[in-house]
MMTF fields as JSON, N, C-alpha, C and O atoms, coordinates in Angstrom:
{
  "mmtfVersion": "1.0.0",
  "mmtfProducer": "UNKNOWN",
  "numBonds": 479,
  "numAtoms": 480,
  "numGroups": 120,
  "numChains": 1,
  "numModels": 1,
  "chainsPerModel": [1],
  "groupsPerChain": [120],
  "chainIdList": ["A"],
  "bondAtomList": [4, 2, 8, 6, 12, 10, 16, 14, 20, 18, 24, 22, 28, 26, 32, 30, 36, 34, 40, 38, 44, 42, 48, 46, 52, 50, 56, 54, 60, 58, 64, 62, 68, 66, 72, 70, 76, 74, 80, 78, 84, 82, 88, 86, 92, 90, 96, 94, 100, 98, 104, 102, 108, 106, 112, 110, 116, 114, 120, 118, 124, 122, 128, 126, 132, 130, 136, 134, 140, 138, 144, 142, 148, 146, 152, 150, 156, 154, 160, 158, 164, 162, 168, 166, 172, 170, 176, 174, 180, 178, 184, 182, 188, 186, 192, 190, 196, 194, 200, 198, 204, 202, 208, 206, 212, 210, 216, 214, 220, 218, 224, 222, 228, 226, 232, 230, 236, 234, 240, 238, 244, 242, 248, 246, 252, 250, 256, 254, 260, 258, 264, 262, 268, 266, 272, 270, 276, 274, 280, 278, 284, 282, 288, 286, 292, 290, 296, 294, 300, 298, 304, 302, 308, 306, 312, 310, 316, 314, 320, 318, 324, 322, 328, 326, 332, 330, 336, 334, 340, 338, 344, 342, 348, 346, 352, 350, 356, 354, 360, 358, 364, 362, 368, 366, 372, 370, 376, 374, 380, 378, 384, 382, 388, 386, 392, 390, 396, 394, 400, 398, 404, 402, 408, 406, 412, 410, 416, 414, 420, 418, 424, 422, 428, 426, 432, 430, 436, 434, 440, 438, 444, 442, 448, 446, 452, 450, 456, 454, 460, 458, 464, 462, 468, 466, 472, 470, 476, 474],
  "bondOrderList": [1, 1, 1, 1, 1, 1, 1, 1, 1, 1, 1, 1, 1, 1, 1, 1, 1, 1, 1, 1, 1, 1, 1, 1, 1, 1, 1, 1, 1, 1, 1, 1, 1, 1, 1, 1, 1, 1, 1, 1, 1, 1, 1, 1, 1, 1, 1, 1, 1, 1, 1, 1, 1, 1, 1, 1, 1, 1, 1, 1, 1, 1, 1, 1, 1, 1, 1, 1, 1, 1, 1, 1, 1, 1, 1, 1, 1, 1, 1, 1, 1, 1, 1, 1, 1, 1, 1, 1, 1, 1, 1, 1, 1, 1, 1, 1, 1, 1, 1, 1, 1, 1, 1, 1, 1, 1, 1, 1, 1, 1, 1, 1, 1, 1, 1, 1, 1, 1, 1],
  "groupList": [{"groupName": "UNK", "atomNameList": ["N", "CA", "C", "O"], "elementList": ["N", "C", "C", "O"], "formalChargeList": [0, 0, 0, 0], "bondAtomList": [1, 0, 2, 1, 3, 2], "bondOrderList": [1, 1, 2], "singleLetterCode": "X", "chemCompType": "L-PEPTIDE LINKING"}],
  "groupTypeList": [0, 0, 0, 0, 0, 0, 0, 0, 0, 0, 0, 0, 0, 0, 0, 0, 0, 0, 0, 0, 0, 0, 0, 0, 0, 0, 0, 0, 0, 0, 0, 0, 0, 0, 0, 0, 0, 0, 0, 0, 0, 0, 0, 0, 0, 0, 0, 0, 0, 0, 0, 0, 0, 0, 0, 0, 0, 0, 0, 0, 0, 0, 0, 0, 0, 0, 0, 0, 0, 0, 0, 0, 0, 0, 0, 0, 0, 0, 0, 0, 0, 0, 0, 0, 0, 0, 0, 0, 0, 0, 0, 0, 0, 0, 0, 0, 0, 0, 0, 0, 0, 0, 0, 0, 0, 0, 0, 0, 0, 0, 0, 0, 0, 0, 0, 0, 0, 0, 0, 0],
  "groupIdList": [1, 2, 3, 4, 5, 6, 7, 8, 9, 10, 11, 12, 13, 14, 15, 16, 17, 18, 19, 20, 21, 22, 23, 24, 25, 26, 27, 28, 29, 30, 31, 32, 33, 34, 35, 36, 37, 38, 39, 40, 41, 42, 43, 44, 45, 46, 47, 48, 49, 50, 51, 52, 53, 54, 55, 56, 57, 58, 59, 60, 61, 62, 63, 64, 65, 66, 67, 68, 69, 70, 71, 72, 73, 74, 75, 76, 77, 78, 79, 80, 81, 82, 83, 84, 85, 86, 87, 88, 89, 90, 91, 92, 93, 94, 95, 96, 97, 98, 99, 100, 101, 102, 103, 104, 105, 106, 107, 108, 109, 110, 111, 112, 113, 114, 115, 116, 117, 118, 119, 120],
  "secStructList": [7, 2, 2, 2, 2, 2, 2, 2, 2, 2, 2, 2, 2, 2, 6, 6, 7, 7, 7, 5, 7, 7, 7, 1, 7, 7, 6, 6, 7, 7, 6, 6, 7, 3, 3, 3, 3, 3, 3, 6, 6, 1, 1, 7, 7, 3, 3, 3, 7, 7, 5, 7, 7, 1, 1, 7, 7, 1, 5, 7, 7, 7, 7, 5, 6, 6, 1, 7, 7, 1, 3, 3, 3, 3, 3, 3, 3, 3, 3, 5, 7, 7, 7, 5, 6, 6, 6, 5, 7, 7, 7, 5, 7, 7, 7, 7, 7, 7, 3, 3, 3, 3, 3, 7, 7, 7, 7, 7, 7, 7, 7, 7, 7, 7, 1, 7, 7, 7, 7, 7],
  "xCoordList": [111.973, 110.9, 109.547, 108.594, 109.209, 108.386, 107.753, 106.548, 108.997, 108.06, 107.871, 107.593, 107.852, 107.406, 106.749, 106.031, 106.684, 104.69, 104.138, 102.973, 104.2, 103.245, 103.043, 102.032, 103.975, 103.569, 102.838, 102.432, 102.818, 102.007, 100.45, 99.383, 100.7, 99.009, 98.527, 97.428, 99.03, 98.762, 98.197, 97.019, 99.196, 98.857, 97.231, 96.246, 97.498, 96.346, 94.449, 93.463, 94.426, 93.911, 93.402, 92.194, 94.251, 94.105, 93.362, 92.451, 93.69, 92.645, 91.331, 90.686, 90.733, 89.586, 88.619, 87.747, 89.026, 88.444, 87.177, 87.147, 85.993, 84.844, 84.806, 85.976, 84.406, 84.118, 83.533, 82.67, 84.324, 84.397, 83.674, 83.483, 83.418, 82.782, 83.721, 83.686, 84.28, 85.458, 84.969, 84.048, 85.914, 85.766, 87.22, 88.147, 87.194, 88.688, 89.126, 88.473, 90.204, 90.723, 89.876, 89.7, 89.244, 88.672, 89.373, 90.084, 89.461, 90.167, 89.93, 88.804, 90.478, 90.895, 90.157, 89.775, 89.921, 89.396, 90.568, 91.451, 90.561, 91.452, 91.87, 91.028, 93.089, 93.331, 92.056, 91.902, 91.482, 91.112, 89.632, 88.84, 89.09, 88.226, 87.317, 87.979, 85.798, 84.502, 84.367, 84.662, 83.719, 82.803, 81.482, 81.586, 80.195, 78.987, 78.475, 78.078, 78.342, 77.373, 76.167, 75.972, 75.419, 73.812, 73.168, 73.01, 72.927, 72.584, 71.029, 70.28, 70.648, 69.448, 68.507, 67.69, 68.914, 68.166, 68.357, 67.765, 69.239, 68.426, 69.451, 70.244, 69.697, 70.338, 72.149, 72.331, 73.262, 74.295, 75.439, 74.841, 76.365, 77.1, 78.169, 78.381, 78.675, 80.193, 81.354, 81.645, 82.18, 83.926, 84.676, 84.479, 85.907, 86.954, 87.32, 86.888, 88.191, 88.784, 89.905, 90.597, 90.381, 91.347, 92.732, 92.511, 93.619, 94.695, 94.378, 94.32, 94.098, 94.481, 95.611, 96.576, 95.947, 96.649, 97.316, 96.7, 98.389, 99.414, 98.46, 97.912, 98.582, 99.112, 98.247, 98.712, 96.954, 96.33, 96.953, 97.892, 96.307, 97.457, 95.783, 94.782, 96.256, 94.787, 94.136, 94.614, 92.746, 92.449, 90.943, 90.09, 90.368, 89.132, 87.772, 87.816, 87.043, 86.044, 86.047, 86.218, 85.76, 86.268, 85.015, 84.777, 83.828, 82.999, 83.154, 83.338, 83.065, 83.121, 81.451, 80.588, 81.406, 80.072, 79.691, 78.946, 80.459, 80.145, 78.708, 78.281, 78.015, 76.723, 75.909, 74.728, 76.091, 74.967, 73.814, 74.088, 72.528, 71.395, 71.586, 72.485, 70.904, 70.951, 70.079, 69.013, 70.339, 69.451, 69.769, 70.88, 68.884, 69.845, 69.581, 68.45, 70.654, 70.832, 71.376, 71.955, 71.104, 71.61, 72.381, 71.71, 73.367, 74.361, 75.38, 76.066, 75.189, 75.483, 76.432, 76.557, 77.09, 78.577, 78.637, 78.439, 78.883, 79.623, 80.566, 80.661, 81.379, 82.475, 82.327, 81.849, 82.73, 82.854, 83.898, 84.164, 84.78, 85.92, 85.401, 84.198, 86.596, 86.13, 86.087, 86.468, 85.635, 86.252, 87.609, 87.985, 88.198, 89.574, 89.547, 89.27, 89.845, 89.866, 89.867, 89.004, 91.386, 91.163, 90.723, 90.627, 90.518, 89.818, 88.323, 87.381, 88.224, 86.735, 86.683, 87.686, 85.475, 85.47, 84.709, 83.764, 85.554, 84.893, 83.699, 83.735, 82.599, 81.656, 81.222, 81.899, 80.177, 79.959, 80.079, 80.029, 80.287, 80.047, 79.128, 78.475, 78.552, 77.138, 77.532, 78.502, 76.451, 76.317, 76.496, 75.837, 77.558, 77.679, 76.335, 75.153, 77.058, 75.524, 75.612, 76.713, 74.183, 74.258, 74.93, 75.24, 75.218, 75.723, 74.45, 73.779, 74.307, 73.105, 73.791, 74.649, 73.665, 74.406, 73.946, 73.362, 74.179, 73.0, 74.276, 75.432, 73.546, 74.325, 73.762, 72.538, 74.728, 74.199, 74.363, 75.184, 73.231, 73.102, 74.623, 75.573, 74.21, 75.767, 75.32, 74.268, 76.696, 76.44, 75.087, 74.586, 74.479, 73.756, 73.663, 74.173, 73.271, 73.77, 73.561, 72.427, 74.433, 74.421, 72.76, 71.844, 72.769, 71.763, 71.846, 72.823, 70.239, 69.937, 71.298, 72.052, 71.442, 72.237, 71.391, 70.267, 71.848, 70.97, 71.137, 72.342, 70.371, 71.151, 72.757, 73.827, 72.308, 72.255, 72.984, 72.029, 74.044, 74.175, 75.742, 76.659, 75.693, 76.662, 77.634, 77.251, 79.142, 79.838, 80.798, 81.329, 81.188, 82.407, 83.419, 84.476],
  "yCoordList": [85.151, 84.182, 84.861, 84.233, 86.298, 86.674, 87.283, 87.422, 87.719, 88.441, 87.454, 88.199, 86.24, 84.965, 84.624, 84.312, 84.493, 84.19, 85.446, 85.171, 87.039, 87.605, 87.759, 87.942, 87.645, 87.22, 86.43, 86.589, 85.533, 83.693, 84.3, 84.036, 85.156, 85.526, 86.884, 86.939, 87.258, 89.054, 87.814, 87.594, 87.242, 85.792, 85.371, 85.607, 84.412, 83.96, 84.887, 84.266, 85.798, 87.18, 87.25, 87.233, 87.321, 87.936, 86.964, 87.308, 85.993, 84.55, 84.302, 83.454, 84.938, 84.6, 86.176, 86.613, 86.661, 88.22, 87.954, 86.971, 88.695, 88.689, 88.076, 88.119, 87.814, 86.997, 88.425, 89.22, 88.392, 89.485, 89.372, 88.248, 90.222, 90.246, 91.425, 92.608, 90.416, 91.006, 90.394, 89.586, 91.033, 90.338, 90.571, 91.271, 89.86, 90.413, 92.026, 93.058, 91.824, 93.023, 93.917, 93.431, 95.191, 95.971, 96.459, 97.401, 96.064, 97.187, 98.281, 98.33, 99.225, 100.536, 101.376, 102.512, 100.899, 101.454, 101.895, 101.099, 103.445, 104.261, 104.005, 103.443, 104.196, 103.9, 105.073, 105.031, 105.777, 107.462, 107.138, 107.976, 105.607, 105.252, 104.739, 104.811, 104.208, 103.891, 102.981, 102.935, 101.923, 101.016, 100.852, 101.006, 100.52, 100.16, 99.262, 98.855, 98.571, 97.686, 97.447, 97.825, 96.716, 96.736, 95.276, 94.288, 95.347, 94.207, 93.944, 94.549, 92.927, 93.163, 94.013, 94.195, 94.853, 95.815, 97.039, 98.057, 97.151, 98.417, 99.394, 98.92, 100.81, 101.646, 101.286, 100.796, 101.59, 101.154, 101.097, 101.399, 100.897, 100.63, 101.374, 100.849, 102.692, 102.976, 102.812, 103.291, 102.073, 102.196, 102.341, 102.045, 102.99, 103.025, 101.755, 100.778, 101.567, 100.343, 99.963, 100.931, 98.88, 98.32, 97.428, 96.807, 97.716, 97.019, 95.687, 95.184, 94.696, 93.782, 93.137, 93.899, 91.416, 91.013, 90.118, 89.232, 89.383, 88.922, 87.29, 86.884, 86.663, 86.925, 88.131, 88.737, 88.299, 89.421, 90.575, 90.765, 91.727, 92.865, 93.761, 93.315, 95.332, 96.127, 96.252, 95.803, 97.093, 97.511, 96.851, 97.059, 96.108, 95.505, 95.809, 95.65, 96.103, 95.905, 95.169, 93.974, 95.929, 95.116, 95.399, 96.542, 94.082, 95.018, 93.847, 92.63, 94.374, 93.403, 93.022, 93.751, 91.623, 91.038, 90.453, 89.516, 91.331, 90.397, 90.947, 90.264, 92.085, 92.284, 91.827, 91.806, 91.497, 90.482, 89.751, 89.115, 90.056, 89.087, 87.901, 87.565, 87.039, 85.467, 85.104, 85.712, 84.375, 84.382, 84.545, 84.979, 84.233, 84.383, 85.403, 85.707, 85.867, 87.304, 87.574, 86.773, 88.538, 89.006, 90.186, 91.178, 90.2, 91.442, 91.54, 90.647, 92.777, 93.7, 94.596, 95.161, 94.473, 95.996, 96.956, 96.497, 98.061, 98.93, 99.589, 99.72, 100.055, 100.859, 102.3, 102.613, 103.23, 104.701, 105.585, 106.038, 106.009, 106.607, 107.721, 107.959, 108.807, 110.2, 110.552, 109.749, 111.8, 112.473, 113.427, 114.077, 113.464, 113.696, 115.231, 115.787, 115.991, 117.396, 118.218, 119.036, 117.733, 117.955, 117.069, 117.672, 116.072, 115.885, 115.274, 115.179, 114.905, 114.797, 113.412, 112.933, 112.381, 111.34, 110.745, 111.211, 109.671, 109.157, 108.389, 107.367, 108.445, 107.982, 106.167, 105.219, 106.39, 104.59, 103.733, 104.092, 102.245, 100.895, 100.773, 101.661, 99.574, 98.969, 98.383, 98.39, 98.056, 96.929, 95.186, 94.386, 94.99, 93.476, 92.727, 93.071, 91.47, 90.395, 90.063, 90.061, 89.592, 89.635, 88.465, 87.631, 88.274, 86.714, 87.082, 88.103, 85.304, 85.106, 84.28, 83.502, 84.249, 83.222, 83.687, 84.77, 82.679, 82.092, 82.19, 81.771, 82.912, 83.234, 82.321, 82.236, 81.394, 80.175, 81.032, 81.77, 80.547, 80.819, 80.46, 79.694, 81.438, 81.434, 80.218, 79.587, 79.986, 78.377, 78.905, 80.022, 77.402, 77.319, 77.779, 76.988, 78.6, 78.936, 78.121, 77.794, 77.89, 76.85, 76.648, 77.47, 75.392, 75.152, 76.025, 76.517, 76.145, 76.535, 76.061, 75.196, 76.689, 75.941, 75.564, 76.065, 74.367, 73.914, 73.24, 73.004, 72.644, 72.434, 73.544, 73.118, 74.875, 76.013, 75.651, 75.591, 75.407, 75.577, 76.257, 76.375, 76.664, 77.062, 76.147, 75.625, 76.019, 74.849, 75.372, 76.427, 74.671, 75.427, 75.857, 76.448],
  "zCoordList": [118.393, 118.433, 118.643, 118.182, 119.392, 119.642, 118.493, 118.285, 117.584, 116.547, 115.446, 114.506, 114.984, 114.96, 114.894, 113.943, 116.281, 116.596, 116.589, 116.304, 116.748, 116.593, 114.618, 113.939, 114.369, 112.838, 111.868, 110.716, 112.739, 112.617, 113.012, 112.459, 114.107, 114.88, 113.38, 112.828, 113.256, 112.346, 111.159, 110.874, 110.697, 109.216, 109.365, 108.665, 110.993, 111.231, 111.076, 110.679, 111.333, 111.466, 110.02, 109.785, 109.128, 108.061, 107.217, 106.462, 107.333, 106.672, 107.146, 106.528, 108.238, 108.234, 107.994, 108.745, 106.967, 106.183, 105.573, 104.833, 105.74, 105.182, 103.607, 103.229, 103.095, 101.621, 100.861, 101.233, 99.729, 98.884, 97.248, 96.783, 96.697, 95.987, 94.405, 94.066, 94.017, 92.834, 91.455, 91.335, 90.218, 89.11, 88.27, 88.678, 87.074, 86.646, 86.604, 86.753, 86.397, 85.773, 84.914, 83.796, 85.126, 84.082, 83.109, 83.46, 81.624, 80.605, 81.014, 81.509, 81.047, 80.716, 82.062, 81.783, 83.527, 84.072, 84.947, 85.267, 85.409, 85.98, 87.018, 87.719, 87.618, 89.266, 90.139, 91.359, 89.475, 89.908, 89.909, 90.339, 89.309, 88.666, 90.119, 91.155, 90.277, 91.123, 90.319, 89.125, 91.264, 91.014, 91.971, 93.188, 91.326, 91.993, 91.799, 90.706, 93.243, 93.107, 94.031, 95.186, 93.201, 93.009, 93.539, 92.821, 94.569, 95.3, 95.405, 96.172, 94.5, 94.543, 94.743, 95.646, 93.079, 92.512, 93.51, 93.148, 94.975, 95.707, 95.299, 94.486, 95.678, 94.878, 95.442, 96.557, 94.568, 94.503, 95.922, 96.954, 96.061, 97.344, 95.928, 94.835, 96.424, 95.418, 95.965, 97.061, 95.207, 96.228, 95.252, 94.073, 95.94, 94.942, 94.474, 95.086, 93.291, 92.563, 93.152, 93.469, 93.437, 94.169, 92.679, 91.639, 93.161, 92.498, 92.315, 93.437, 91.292, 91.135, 91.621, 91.674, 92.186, 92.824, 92.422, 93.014, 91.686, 90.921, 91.22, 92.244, 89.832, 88.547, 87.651, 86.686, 88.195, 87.382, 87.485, 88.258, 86.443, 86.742, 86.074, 85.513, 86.563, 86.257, 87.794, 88.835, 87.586, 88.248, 88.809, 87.946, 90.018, 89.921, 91.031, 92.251, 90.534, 91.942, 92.601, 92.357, 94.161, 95.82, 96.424, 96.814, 96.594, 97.526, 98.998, 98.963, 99.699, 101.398, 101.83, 102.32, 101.442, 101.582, 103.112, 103.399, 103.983, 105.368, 106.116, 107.047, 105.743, 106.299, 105.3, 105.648, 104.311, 103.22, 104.334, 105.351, 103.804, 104.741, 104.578, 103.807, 105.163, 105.19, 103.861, 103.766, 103.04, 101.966, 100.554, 100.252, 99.621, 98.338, 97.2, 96.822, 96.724, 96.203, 94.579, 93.845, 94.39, 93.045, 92.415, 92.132, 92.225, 92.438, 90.885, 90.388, 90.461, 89.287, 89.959, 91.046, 88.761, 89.392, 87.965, 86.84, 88.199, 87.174, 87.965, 89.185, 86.841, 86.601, 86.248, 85.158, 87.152, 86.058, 86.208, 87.321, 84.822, 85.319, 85.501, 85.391, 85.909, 86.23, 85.102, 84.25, 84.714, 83.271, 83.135, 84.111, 82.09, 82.111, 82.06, 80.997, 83.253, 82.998, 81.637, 81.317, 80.623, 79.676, 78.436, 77.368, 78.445, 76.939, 77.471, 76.684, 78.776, 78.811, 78.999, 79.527, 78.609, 77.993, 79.752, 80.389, 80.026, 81.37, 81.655, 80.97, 82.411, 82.41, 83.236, 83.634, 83.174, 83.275, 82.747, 81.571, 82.798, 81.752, 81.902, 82.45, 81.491, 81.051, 82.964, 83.721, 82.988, 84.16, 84.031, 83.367, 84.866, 84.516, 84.303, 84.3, 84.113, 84.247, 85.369, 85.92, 86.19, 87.261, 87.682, 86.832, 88.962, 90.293, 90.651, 90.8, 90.78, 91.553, 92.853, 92.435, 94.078, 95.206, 96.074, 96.071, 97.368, 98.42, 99.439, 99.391, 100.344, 101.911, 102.605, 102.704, 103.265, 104.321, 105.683, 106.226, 105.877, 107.812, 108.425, 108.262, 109.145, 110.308, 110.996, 110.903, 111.926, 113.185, 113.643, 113.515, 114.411, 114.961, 116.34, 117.134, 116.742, 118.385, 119.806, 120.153, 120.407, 121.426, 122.033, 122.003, 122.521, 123.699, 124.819, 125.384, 125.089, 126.925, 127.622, 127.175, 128.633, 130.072, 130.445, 130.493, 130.869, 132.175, 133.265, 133.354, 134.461, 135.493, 136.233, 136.668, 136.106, 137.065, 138.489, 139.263, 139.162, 140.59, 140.862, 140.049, 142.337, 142.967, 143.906, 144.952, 143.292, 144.094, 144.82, 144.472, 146.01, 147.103, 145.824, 146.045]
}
């Protein structure tokens, strides 16, 4: 029963994950392969490419949007494989078209305390 509920808690945990920033499956982009992205215009954030997750299949950009400012934004990704030791080739894609989307303010933060005292 214990490992149960600590299973239910690890589950619980995992559902409330920063809001991500993906797209389909890239043709032909490498497991070995980078992606960048370009968050309003400033210079790129690079990460490796992450597995696609069933029913899709392939390889996709993963970026983790949880320090995004409050406010609304515009964000471009590319792709670049490595080049192939031997025949070469590799390189960047074009840059997507951009997302445009709007980060809502976090909660509102509580009221003052007030009325302050010390009881037996």
């Amino acid at each position: 029963m214990r490992w149960f509920a600590l299973g239910l808690l690890l589950l619980a945990s995992l559902t409330r994950a920063a809001p991500f920033l993906t797209a389909d499956p890239v043709p032909n982009l490498a497991v070995n392969g980078n992606c960048t992205m370009f968050l309003d215009a400033v210079p790129g954030v690079t990460t490796p490419v992450a597995l696609a997750t069933a029913p899709a299949v392939g390889n996709v950009p993963l970026f983790d949007m949880a320090t995004t400012a409050v406010g609304a934004h515009s964000a471009t990704v590319l792709c670049t494989n490595i080049p192939d030791p031997l025949w070469g080739g590799g390189g960047p894609s074009p840059k997507s078209l951009p997302l445009a989307f709007q980060r809502p303010a976090s909660s509102v933060p509580p009221s003052t305390p007030t009325g302050l005292r010390l009881i037996p």
